[in-house]
C-alpha positions in Angstrom: 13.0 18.7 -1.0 10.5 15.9 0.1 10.9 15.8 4.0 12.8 12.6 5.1 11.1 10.0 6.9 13.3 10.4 10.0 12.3 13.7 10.3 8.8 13.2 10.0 6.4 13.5 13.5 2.5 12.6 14.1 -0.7 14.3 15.7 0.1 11.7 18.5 4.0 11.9 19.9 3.6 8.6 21.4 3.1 6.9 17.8 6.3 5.4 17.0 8.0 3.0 14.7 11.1 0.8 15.0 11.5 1.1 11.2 11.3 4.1 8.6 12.3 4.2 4.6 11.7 6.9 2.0 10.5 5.2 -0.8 11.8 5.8 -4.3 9.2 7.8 -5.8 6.0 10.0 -5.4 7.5 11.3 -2.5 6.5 8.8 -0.5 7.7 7.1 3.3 6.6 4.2 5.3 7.1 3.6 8.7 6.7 0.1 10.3 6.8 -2.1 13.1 6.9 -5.7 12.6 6.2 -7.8 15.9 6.6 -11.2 15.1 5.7 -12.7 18.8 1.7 -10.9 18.7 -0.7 -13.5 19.2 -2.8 -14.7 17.4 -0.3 -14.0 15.0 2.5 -11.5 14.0 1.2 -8.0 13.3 2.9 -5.5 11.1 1.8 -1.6 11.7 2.5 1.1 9.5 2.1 4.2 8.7 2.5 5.4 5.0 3.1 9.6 4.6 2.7 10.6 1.0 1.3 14.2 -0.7 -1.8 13.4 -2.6 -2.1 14.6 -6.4 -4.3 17.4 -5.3 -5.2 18.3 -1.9 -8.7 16.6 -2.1 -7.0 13.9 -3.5 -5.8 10.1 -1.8 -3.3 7.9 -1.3 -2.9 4.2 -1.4 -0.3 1.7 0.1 -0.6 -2.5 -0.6 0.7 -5.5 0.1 1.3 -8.4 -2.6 1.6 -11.5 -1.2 1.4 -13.4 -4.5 3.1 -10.8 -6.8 4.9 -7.6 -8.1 2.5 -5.5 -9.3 -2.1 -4.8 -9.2 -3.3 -8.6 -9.1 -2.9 -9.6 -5.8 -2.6 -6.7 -3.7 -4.3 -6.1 -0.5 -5.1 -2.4 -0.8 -5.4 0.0 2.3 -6.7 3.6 0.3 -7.0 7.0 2.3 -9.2 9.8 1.4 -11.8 11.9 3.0 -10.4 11.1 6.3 -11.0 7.7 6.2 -9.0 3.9 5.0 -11.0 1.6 2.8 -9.2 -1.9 1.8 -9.6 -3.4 -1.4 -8.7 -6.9 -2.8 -7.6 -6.7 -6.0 -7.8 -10.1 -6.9 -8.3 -10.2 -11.0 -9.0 -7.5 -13.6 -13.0 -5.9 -13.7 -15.3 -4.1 -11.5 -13.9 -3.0 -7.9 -15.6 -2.1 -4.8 -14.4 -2.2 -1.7 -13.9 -5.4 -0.1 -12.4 -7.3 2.5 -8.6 -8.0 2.3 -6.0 -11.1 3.1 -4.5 -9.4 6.8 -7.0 -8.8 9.6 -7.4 -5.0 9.3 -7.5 -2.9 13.0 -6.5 0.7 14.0 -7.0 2.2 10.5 -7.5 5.8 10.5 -5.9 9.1 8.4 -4.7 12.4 9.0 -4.5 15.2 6.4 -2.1 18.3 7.1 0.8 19.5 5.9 -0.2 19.0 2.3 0.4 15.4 3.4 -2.0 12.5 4.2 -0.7 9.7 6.5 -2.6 6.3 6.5 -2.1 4.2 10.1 -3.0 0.5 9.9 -2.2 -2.8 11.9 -2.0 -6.0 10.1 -2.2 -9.1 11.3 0.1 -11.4 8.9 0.5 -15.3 8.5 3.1 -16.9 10.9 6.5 -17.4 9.5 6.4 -13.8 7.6 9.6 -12.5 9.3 13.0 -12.5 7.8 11.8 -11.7 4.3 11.0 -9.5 1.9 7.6 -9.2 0.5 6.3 -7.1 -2.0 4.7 -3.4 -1.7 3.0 -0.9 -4.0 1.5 2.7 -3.1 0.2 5.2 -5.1 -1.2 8.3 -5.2 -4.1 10.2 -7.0 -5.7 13.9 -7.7 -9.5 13.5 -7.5 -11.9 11.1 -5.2 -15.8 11.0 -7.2 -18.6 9.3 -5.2 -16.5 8.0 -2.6 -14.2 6.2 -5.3 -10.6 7.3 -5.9 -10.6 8.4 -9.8 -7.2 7.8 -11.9 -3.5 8.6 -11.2 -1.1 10.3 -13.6 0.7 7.8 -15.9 3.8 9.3 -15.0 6.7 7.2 -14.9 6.9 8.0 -10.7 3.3 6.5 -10.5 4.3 3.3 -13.0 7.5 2.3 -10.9 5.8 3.0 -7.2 6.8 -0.5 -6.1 9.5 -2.5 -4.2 10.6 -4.8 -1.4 9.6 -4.1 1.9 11.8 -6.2 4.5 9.9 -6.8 7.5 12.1 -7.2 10.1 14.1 -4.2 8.7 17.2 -2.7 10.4 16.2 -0.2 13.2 15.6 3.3 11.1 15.8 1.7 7.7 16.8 4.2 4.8 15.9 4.3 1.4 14.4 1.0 0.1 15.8 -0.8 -2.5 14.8 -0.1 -5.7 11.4 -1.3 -7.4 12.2 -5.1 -9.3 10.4 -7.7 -10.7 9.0 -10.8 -8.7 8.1 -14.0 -9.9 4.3 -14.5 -9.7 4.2 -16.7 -7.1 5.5 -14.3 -4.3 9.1 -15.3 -3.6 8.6 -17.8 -1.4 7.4 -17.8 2.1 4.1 -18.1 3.5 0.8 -17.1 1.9 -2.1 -15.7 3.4 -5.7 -17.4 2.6 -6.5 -14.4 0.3 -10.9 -13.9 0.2 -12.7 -13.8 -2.9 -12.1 -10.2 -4.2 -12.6 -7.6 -7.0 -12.5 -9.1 -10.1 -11.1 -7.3 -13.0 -12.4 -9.0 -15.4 -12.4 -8.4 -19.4 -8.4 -8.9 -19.8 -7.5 -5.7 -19.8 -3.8 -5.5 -18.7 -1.9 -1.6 -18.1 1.5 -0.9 -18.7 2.8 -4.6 -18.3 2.0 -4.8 -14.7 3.2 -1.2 -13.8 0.4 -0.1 -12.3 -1.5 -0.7 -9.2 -5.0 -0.2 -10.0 -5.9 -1.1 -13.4 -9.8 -1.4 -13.4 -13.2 0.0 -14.3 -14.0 0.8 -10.3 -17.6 2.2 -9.8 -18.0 2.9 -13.3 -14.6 5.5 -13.1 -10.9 4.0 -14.4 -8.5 3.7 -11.9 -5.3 2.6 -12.2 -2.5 2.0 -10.0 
């Protein structure tokens, strides 16, 4: 059994979130803290615990402002001990990029089998009080500093959901991965930067995925 998210410590003791869920699949947990009075804007900082494919492998955790599933999301990957963001903004070519949220304290840690991704992000005013949508993922092999394919497991399909910001203190489970209309639910939208384009109309699994892209010359698909 996949440890629960309550249970789950950190290198540092002092790191602590008000928020915690176990999320429906890949065995995967976030912890967050949303602080809607940080100037110059609200800040949201997480920390998402899952077990990579293999133990050289990475993990992956995104925010979609604008949607349900790849296009749109706002990628923070871990691997080799380090975060890289991504924008994934349309289908093609990928490298890593800038994202929507001001990006600060990023940084990994791999024991346990597990790799934990920290991150603050800085997020538009107005963002509390609703949901907004997530995806993570996780994957086996990283080639040239580039994370390479996931499994096209139904677990690695359905690895999105709702994330509530301003969550009840030690949230549970999450509720379960659903559609979202394209335009993000409502609410406000950050100014998203010109990102990867992917290009060539090549569309996986109806939107199930997370990557779906030639990156680097290497498939990857979330």
């Amino acid at each position: 059994m996949p440890q629960s998210c309550k249970s789950q410590t950190f290198s540092d003791a002092n790191t602590k979130f008000a928020n915690c869920a176990d999320l429906p699949t890949l065995n995967a947990a976030l912890h967050w803290t949303y602080d809607d009075s940080a100037r110059p804007g609200p800040k949201l900082s997480v920390a998402f615990v899952a077990p990579p494919a293999r133990p050289d492998g990475w993990v992956a955790w995104a925010l979609n402002p604008t949607g349900s599933g790849m296009v749109g999301a706002q990628v923070l990957a871990a691997f080799s001990g380090a975060v890289k963001t991504y924008n994934i903004s349309s289908y093609g070519p990928i490298a890593e990029s800038e994202i929507a949220y001001p990006v600060t304290g990023r940084r990994a840690e791999h024991s346990g089998g597990v790799i934990r991704l920290f991150a603050t992000l800085q997020l538009p005013a107005g963002s509390g009080g609703r949901a907004i949508n997530q995806v993570w993922q996780v994957g086996a092999v990283v080639k040239g500093g580039v994370p390479v394919k996931h499994e096209f497991l139904p677990e690695n399909l359905n690895s999105m959901g709702s994330l509530l910001l301003t969550g009840a203190e030690g949230g549970g489970s999450m509720p379960a991965p659903a559609p979202a209309p394209e335009s993000g639910g409502g609410g406000p939208t950050p100014s998203i930067p010109r990102g990867n384009n992917l290009g060539g109309g090549r569309r996986n699994h109806g939107g199930g995925g997370f990557f779906g892209m030639v990156l680097l010359g290497v498939f990857l698909v979330f």
